[in-house]
Residue frames relative to the residue before (quaternion, step in Angstrom):
aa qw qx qy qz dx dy dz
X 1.0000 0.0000 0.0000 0.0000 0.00 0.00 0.00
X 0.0560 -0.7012 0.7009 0.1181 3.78 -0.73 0.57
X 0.4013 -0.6069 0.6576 0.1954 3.36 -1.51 1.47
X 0.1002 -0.6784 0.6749 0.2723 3.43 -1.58 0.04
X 0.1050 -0.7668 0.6305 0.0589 4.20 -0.64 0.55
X 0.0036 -0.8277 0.4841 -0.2838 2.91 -0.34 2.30
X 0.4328 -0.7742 0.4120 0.2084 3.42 -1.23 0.68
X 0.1384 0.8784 -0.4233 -0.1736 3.72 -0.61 -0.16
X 0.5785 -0.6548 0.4047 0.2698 3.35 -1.01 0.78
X 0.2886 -0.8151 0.3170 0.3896 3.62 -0.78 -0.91
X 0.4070 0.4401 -0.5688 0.5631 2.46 1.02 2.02
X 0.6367 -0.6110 0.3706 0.2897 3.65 0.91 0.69
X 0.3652 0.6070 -0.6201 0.3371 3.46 0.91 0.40
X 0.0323 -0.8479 0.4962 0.1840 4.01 -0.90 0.31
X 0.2046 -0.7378 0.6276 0.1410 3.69 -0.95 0.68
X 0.4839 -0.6202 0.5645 0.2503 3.40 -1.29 1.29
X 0.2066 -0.7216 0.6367 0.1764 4.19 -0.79 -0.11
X 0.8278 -0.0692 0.1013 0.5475 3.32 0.82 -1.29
X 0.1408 0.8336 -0.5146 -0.1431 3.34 -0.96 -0.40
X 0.3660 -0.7874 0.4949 0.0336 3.25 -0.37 2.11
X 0.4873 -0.6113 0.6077 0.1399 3.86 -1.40 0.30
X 0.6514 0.3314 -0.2497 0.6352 3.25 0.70 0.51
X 0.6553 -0.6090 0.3517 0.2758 3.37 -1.55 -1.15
X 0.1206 0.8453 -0.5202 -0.0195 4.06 0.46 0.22
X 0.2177 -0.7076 0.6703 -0.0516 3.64 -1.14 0.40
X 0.9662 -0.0079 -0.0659 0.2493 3.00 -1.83 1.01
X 0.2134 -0.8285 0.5077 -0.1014 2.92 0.51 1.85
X 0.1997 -0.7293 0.6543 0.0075 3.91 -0.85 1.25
X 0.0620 -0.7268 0.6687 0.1437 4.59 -0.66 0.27
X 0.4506 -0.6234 0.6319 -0.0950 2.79 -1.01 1.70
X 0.4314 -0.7377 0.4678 0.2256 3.95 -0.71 0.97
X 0.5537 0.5664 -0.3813 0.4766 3.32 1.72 -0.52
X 0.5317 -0.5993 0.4827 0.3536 3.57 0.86 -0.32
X 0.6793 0.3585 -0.4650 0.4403 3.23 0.64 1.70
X 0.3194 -0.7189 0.5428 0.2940 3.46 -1.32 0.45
X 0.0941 0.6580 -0.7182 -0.2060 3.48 -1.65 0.00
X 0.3020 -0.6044 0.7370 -0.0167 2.41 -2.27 1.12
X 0.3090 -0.6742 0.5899 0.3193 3.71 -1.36 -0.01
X 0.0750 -0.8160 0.5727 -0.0238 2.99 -1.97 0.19
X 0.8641 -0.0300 0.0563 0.4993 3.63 0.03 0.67
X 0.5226 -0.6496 0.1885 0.5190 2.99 2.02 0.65
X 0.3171 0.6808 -0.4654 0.4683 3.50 0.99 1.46
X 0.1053 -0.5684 0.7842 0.2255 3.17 -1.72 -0.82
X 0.1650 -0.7737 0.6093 0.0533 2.87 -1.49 0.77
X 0.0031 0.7667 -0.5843 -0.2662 3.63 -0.41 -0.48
X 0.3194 -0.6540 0.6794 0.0931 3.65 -1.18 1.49
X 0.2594 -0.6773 0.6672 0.1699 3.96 -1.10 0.76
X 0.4243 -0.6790 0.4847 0.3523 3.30 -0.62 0.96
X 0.6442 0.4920 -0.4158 0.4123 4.21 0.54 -1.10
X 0.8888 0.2117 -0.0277 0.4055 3.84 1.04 -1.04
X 0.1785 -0.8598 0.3951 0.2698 3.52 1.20 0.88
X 0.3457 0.6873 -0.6224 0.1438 3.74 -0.87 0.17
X 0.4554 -0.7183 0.4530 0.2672 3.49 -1.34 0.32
X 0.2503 -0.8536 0.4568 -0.0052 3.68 0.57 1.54
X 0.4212 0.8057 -0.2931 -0.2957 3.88 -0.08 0.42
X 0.6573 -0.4646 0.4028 0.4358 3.35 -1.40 0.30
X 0.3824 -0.6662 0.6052 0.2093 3.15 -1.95 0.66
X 0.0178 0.8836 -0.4626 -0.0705 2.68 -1.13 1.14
X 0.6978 -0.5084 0.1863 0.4689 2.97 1.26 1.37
X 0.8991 0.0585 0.1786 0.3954 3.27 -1.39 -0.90
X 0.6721 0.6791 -0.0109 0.2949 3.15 1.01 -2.02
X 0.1058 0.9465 -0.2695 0.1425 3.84 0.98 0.94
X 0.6381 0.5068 -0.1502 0.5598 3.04 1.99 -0.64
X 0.2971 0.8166 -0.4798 0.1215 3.63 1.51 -0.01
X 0.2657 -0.7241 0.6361 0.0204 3.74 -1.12 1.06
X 0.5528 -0.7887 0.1663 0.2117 3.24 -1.51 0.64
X 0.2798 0.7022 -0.4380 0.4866 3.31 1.39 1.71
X 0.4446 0.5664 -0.5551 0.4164 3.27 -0.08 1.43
X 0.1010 0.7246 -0.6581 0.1777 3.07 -1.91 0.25
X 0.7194 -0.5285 0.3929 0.2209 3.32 -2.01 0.95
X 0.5755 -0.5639 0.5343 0.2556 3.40 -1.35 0.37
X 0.5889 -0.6489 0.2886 0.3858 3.44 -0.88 0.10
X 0.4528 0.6387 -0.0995 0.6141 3.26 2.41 -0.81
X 0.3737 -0.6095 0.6145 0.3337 3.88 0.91 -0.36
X 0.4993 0.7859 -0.3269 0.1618 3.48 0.33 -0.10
X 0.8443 -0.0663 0.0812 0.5255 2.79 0.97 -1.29
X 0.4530 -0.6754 0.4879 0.3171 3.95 -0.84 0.68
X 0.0505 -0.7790 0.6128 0.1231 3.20 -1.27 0.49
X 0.1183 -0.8643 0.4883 0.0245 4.03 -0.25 1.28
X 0.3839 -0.6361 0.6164 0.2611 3.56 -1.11 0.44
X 0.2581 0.8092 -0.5266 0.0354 4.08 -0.91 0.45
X 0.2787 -0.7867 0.5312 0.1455 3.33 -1.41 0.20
X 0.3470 0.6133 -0.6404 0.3056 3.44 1.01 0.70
X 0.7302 0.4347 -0.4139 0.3264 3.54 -0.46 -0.43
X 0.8259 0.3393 -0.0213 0.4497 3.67 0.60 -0.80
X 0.0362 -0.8146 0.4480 0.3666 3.15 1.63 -1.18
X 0.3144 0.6796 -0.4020 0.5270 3.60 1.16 1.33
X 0.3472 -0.5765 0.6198 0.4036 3.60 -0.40 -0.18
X 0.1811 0.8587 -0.4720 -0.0838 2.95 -1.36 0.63
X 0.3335 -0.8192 0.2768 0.3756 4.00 0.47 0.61
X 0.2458 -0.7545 0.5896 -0.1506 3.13 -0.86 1.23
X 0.0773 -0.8623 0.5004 -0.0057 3.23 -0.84 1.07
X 0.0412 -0.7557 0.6496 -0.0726 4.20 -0.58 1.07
X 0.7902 -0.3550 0.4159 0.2766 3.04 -2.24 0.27
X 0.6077 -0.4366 0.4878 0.4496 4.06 -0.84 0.54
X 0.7979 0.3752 -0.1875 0.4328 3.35 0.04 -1.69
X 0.7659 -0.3084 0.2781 0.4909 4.09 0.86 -0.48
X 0.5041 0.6968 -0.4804 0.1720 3.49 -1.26 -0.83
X 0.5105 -0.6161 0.4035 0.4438 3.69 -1.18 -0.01
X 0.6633 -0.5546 0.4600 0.2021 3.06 -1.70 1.43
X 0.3085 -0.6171 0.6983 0.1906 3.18 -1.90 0.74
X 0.6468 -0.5667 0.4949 0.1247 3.05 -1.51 0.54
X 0.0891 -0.7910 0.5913 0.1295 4.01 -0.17 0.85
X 0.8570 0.2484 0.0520 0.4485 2.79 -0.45 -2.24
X 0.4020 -0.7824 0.4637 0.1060 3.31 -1.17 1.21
X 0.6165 0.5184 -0.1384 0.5762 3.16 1.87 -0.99
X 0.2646 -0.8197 0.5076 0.0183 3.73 -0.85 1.04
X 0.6715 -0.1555 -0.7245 -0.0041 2.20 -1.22 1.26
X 0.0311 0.8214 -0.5614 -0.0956 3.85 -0.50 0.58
X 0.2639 -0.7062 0.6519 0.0816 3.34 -1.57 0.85
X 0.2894 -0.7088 0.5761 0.2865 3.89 -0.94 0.74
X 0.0754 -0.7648 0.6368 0.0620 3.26 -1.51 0.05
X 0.7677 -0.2578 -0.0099 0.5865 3.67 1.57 -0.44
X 0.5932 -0.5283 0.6071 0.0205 2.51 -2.12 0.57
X 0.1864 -0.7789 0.5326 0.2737 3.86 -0.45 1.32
X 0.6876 -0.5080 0.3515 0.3816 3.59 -1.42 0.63
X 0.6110 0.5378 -0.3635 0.4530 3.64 1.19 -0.26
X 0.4260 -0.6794 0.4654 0.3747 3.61 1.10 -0.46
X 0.5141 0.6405 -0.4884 0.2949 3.75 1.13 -0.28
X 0.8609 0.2033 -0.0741 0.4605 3.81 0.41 -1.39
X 0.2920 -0.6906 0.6094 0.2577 3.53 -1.36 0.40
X 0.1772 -0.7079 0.6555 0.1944 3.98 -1.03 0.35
X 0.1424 0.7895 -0.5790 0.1456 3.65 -0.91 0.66
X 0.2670 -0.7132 0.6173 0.1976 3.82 -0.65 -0.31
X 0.2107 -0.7602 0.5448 -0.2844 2.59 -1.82 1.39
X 0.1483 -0.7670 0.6116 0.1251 4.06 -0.16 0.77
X 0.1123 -0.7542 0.6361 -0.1182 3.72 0.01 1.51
X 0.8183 -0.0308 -0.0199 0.5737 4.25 -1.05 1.18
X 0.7742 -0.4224 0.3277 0.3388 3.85 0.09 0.62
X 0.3067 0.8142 -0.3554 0.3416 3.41 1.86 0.35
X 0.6570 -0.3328 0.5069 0.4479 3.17 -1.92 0.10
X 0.3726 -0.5059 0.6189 0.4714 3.86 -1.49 0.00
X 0.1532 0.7206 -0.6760 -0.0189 3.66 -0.95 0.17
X 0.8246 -0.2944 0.4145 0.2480 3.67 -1.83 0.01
X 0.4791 0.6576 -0.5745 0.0894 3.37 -0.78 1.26
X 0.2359 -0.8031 0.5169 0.1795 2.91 -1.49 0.24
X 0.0512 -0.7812 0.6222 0.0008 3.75 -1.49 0.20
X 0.5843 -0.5467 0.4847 0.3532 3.35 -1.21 0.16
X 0.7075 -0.5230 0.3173 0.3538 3.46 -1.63 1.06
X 0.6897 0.4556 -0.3408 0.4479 3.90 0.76 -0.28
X 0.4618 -0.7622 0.2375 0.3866 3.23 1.70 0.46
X 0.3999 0.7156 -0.3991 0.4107 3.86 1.20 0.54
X 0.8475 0.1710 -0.2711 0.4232 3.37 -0.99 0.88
X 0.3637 0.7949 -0.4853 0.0208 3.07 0.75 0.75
X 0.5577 -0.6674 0.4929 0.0252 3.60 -1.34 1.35
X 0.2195 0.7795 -0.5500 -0.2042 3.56 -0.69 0.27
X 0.4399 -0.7836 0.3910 0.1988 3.31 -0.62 1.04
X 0.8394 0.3162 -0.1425 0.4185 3.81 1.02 -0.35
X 0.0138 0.8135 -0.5728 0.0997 3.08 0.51 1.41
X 0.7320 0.4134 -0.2259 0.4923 3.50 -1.07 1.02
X 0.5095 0.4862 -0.4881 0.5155 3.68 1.24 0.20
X 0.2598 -0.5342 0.6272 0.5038 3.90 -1.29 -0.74
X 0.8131 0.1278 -0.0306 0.5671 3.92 0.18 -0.50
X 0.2464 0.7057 -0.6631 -0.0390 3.09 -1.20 0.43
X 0.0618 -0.6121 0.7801 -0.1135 4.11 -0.84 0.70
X 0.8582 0.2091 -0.4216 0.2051 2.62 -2.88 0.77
X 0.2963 0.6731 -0.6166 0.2811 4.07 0.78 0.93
X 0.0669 0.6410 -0.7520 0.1381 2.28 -1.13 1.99
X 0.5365 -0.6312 0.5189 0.2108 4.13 -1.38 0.71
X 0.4697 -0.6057 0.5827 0.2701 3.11 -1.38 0.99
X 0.4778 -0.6185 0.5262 0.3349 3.85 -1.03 0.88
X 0.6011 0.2923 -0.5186 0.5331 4.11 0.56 1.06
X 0.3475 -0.7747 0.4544 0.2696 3.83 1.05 0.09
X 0.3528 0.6944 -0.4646 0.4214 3.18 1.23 1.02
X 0.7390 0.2220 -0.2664 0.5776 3.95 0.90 0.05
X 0.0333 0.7039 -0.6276 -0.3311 3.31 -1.73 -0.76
X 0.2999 -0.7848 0.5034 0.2018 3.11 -0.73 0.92
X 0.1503 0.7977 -0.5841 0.0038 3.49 -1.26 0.47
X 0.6028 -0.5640 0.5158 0.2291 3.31 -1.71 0.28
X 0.3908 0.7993 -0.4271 0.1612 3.61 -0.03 0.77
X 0.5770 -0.6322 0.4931 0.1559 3.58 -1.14 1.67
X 0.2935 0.6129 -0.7227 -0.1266 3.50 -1.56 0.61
X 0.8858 0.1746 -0.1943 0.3836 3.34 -1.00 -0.52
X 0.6482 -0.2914 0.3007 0.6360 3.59 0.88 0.79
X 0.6334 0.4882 -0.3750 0.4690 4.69 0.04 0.39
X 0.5009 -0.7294 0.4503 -0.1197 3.53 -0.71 0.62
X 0.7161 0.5782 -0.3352 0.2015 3.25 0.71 0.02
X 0.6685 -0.5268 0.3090 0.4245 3.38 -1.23 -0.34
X 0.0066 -0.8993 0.4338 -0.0555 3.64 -1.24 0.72
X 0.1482 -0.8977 0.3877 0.1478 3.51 0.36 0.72
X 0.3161 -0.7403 0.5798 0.1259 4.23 -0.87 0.53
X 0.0936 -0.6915 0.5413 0.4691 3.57 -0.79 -0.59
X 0.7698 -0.4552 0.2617 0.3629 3.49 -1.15 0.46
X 0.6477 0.4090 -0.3894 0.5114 3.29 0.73 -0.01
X 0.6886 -0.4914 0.2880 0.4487 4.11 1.04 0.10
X 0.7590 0.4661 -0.2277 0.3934 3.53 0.82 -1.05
X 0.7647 0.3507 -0.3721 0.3922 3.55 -1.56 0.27
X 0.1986 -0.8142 0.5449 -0.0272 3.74 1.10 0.90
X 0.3414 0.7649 -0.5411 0.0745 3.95 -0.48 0.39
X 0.2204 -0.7452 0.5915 0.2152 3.80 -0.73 1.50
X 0.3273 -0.7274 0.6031 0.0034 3.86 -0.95 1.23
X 0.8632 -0.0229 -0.1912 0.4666 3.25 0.48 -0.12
X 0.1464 0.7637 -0.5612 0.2835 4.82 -0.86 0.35
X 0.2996 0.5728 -0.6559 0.3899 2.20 0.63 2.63
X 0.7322 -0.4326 0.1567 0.5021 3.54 -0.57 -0.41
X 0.6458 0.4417 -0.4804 0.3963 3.48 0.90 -0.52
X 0.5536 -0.4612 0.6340 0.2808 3.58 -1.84 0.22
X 0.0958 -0.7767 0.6185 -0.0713 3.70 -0.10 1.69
X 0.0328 0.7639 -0.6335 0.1182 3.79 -1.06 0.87
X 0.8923 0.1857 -0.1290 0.3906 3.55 -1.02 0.57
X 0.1661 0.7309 -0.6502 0.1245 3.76 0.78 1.48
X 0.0614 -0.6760 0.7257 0.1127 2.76 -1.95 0.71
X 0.3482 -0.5809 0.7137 0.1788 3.94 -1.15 1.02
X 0.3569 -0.7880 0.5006 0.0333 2.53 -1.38 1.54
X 0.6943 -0.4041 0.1754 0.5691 3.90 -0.70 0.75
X 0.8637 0.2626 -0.1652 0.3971 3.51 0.08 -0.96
X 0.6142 -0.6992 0.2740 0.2425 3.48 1.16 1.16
X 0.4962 0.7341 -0.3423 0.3126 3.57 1.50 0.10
X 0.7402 0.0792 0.0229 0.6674 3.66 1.56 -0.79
X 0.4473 -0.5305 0.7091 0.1256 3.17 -1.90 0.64
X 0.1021 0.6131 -0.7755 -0.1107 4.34 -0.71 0.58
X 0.1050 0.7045 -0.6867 0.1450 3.35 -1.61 0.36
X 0.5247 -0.7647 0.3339 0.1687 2.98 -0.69 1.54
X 0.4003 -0.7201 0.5437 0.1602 4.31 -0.53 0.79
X 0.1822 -0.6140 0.7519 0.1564 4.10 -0.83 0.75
X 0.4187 -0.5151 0.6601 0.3515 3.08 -1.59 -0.25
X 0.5110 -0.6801 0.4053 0.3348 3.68 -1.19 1.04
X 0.4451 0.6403 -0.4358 0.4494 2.71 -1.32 1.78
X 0.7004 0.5612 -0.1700 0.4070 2.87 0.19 -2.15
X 0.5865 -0.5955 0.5373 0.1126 3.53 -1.41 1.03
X 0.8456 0.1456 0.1943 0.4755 3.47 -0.89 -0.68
X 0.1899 -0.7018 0.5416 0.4220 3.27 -0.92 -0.91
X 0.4897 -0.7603 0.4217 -0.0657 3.10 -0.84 1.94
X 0.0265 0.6522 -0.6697 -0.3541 3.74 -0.49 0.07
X 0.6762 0.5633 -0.4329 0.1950 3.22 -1.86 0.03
X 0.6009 0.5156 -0.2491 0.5576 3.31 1.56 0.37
X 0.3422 -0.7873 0.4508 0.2445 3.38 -1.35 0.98
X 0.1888 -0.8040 0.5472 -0.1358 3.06 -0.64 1.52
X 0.3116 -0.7054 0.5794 0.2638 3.87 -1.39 0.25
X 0.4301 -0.6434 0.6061 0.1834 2.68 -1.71 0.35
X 0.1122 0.8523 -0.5072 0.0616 3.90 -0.31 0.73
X 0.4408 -0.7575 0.4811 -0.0194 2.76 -1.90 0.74
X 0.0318 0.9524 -0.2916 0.0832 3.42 -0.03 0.98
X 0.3030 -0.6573 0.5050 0.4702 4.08 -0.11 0.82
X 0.5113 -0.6329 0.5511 0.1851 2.82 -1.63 1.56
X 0.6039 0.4217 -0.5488 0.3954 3.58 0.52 0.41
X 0.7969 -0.0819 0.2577 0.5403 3.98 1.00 -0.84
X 0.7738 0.5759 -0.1710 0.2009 3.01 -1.39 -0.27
X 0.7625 -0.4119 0.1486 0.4763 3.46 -1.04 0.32
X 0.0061 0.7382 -0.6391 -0.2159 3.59 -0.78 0.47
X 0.6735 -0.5861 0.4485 0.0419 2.91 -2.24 0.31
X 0.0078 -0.8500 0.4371 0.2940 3.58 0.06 0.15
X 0.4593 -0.6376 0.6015 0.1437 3.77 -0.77 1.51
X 0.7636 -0.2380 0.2145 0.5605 3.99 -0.09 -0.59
X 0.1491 -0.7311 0.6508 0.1403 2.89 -1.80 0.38
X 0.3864 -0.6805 0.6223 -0.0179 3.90 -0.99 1.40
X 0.3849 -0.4687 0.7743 0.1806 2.74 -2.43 0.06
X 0.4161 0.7096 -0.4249 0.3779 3.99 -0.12 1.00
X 0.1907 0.5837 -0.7729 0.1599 3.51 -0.81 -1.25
X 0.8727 -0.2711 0.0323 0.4047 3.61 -1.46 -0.59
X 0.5302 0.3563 -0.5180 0.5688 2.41 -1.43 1.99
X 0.6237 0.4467 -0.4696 0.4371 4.04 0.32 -0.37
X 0.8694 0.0713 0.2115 0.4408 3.14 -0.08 -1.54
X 0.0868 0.8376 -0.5157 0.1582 4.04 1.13 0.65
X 0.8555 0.0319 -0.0137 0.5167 3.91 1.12 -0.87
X 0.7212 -0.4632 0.1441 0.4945 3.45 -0.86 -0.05
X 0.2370 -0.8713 0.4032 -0.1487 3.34 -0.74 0.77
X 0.5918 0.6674 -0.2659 0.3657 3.16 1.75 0.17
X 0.5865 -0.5904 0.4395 0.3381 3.27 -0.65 0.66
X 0.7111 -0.5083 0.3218 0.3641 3.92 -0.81 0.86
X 0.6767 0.5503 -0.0602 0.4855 2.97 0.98 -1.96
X 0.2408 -0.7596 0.5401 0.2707 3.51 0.37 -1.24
X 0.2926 0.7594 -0.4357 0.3845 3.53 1.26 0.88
X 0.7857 0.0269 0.1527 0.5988 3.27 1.20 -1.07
X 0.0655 -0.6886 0.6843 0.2307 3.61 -1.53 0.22
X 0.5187 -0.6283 0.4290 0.3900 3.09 -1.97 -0.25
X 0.0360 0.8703 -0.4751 -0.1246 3.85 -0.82 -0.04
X 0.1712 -0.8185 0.4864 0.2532 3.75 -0.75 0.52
X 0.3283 -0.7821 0.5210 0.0961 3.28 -1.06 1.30
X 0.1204 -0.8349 0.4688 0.2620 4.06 -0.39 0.23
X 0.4051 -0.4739 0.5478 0.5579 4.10 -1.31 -0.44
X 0.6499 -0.4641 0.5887 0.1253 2.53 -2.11 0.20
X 0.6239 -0.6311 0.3662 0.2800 3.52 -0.49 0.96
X 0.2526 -0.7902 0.5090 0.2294 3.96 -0.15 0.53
């Protein structure tokens, strides 16, 4: 498989950055002017001025998956893994590396975001033989909260940059779509229930749009290997837009991924089997 790690505007113009023989995923933009992505149960960090695949220690932690991401401070990584448990679990280390802290006591959980205050993390989790669904808790891994009772599946909570929504991706009766809560559980609102199978929104810095990634109707889970779109959407409603369209799903766009500025995110596209 060869990975491509690409930019896009919002008008869909795309620039390649890298492109890796093998396979990386979920590309996070750092204000310092890098991205990281995983890979073979790594991290890497890609400099935007000098692409290359740079990686980061993470200690102990070997089994890292592609649910991770930056503090709100640049400070500090946050990584999903299964070496200790063989569970995901969220774990938390220095920007630059180092060995991981422990969050979430309960297994299996997977991050996805980070409120704009730095206090809570939002992530998902299969908790007593449950559905996975939406929770959250504070960084020391206490109170944790689930906010979507009544979905069968729900994955990709990610906060509006006023930490006044979460958005997520979440399944009932066999449909797919996007939907957004506020953090405290209440005011339930489905945002998007058209035909495609919509999964991974992210609000962009300046609180104007929602991109998230389109299946084609149908589609199961959320597969990589399939051509899918990438779209754009006022974050209050309404028609979205499709910006490009790829060979991917999982792996393009799994976490946040916007550019500081909001000019651009990151995304990984793959080839096509021969």
């Amino acid at each position: 498989m060869q990975s491509e790690l690409c930019l896009c505007d919002l008008e869909g113009k795309v620039e390649v950055l890298l492109t890796h023989d093998g396979q990386i995923e979920a590309p996070n933009w750092h204000r310092d002017g890098f991205l990281i992505v995983n890979g073979g149960g790594r991290l890497f960090r890609v400099p935007l001025d000098v692409p290359a695949l740079n990686p980061i220690d993470t200690g102990f932690a070997g089994r890292c998956n592609n649910d991770h991401g930056i503090s709100p401070d640049g400070r500090t990584l946050v990584i999903s893994d299964s070496t200790e448990d063989g569970k995901s679990c969220i774990y938390l280390l220095p920007i630059d590396g180092g060995t991981p802290r422990r969050v979430t006591p309960q297994t299996p959980s997977w991050w996805h975001g980070w409120s704009p205050d730095g206090a809570q993390l939002a992530y998902v989790g299969a908790r007593n033989g449950g559905p996975i669904l939406l929770y959250t808790c504070a960084l020391d891994g206490a109170d944790e909260a689930c906010l979507s009772e009544g979905f069968d599946h729900v994955d990709g909570p990610d906060y509006t940059p006023d930490g006044a929504w979460i958005w997520f991706n979440g399944e009932r009766d066999g449909a797919v779509d996007l939907w957004r809560v506020r953090p405290d559980g209440a005011d339930l609102q489905r945002m998007t229930e058209g035909t495609s199978v919509d999964w991974f929104p992210h609000p962009s810095p300046n609180g104007r749009d929602v991109l998230y990634l389109a299946y084609p109707p149908g589609t199961k889970g959320h597969p990589g290997g399939v051509d899918v779109s990438l779209r754009l959407m006022p974050s209050e409603g309404g028609q979205a837009r499709d910006l490009t369209t790829l060979h991917g799903g999982q792996g393009s766009i799994n976490v946040p991924c916007w550019a500081p500025d909001g000019t651009r995110f990151a995304f990984v596209r793959y080839s096509r089997a021969s």
